[in-house]
C-alpha positions as CSV (number, residue, x, y, z in Angstrom):
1,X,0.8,36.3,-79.5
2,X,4.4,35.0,-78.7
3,X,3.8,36.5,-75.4
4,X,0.8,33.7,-74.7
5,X,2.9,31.3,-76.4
6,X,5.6,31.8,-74.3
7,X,3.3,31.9,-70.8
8,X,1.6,29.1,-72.0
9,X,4.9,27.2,-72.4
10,X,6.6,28.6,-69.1
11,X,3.0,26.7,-67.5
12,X,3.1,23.5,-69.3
13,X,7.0,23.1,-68.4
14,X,7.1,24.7,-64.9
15,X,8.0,22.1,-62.0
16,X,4.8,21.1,-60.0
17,X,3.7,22.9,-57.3
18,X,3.9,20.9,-53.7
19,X,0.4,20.7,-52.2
20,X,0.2,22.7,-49.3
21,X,-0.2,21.3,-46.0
22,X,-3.5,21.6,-45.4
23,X,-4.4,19.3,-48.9
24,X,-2.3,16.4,-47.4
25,X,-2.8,16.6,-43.3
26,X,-6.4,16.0,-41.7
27,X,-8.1,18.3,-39.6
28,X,-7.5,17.9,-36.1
29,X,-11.9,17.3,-35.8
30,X,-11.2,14.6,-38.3
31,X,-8.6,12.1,-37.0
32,X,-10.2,10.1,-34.4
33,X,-8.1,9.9,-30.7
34,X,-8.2,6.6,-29.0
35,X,-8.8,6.9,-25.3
36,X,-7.6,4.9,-22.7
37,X,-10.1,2.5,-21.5
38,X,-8.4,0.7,-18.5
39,X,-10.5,0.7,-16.3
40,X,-8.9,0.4,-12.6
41,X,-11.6,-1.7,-10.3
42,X,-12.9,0.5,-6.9
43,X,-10.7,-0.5,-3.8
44,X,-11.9,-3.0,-1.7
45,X,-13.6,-1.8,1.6
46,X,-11.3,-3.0,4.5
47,X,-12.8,-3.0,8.0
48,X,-10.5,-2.3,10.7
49,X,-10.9,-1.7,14.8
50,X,-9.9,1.7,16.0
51,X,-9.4,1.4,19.5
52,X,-7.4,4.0,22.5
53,X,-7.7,7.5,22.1
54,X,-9.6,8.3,19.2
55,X,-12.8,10.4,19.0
56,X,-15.1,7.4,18.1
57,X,-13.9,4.1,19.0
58,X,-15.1,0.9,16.8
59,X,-15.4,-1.3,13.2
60,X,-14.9,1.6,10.7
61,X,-14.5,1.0,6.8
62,X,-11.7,2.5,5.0
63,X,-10.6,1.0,1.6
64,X,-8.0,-1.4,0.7
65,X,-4.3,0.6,0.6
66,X,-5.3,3.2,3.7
67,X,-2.5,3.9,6.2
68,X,-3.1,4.3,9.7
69,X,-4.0,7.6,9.0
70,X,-7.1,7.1,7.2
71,X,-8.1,4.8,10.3
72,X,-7.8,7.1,12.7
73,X,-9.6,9.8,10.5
74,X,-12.2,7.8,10.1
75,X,-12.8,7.3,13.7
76,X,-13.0,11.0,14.2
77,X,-9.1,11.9,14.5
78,X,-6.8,11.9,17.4
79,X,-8.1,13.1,21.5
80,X,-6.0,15.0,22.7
81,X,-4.4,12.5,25.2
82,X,-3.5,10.6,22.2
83,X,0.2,9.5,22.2
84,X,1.1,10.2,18.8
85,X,4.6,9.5,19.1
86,X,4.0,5.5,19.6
87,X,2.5,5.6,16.3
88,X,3.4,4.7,13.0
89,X,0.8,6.7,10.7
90,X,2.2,5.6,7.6
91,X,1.6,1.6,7.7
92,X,-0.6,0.1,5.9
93,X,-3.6,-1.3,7.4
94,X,-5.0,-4.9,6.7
95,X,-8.6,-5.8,6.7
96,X,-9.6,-7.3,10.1
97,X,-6.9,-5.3,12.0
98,X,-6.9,-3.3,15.6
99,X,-5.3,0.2,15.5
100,X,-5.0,1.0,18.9
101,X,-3.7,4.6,20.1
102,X,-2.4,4.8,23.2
103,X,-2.9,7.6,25.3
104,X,0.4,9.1,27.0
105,X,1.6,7.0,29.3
106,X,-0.7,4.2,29.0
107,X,0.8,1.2,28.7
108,X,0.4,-1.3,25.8
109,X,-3.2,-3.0,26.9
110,X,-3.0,-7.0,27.0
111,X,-4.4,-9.1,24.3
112,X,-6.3,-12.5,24.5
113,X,-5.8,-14.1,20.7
114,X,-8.9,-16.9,20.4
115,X,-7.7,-19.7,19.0
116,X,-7.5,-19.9,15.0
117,X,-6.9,-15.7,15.0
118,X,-4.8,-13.3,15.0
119,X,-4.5,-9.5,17.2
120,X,-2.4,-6.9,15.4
121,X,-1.6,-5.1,18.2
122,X,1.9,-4.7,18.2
123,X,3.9,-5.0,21.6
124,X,0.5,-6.3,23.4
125,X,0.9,-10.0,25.4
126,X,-1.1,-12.7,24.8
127,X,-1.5,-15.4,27.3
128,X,1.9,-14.9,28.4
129,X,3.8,-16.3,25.7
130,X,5.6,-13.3,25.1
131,X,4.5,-9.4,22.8
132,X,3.1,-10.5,20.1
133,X,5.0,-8.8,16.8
134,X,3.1,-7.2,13.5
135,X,5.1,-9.1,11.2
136,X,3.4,-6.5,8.5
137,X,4.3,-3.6,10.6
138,X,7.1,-4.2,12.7
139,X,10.7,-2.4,11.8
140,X,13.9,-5.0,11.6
141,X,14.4,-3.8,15.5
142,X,11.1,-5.4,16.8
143,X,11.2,-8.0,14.2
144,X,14.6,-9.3,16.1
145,X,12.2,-9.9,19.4
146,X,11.1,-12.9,17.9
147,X,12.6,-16.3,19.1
148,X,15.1,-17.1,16.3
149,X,15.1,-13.8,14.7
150,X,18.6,-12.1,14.2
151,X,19.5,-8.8,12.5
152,X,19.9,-10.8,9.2
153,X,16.6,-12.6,9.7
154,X,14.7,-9.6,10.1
155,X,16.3,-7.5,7.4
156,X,15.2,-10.4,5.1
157,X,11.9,-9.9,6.6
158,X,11.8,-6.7,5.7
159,X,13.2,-6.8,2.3
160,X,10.6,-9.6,1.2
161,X,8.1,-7.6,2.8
162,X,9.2,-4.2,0.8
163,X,9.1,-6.1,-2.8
164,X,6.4,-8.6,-2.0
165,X,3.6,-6.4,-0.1
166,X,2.4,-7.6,2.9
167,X,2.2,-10.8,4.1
168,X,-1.2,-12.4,4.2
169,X,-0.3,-15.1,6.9
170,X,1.9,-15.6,9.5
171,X,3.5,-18.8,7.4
172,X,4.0,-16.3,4.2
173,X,7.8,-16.0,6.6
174,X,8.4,-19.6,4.6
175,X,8.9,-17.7,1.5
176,X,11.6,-15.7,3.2
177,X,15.1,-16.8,2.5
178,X,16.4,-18.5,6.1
179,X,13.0,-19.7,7.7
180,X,12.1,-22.8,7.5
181,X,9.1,-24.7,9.0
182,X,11.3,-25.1,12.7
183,X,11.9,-21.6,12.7
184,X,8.2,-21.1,12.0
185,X,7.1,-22.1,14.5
186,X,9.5,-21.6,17.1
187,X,8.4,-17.9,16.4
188,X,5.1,-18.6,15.4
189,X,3.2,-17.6,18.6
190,X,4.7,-14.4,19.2
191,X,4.2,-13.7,15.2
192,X,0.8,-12.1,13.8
193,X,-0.5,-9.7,11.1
């Protein structure tokens, strides 16, 4: 008897026991995971003209981001005439533009801009004002072609293009530190995108 009185005492006074893990946390079936809903909107389709040596010349669609590469693949790849060493197949390519690949030793083919647009053939001539310049795709060298375009001038270019993306209009070069509306359009027609 003073043995169950003294268990029974030992229980009523004994510290309580911490619940065990499982009594206080969920299950893992029970606890609801929120999942990320943002939805990212499909690229854009771009239509570019593949022209030069490429296995099917033409319109093709790519979608808005797509390098020269995906151009090319998508007008069947590369002949093999194809000149790949004049050609930059990491650039960007704009909706409305010309790729053209040059075969080796072609020369740049000559370009007649109508009026109101723009040819984004790089190097090509255009009613003999002078090789028209990718403002989007030109490196600082070619950029310094340009009337009024020094190695200052173009590296600006360059860096506005790098942070900004690519210009959407030959007068996005106002937003460039150093051109104003003179130097505009002093370089104006040599300048597309």
């Amino acid at each position: 008897m003073v043995l169950a009185a003294a268990v029974g005492a030992w229980w009523a006074l004994k510290p309580p026991t911490p619940p065990q893990a499982e009594q206080i946390l969920p299950r893992a079936e029970a606890v609801a995971i929120p999942s990320a809903t943002t939805t990212q909107p499909p690229p854009q389709p771009v239509f570019v003209h593949v022209d030069g040596a490429v296995a099917v010349p033409g319109v093709h669609e790519i979608r808005a981001g797509d390098r020269v590469i995906d151009a090319i693949e998508a007008a069947g790849g590369l002949t093999v005439s194809a000149d790949r060493t004049r050609l930059n197949l990491a650039l960007i390519v704009a909706d409305q533009q010309r790729v053209w690949v040059p075969s080796v030793g072609e020369p740049e083919p000559t370009v007649i801009v109508p009026t109101g647009g723009s040819e984004s053939v790089s190097g090509a001539s255009t009613n003999g004002a002078g090789p028209l310049v990718n403002i989007n795709q030109a490196d600082a060298g070619q950029l310094e072609t340009l009337p009024g375009i020094g190695p200052s001038l173009a590296a600006a270019i360059v860096d506005h293009r790098a942070r900004e993306g690519p210009f959407q209009s030959v007068d996005g070069l106002l937003d460039v530190a150093g051109i104003g509306p003179a130097k505009l359009a002093q370089l104006g027609p040599q300048a597309t995108i």
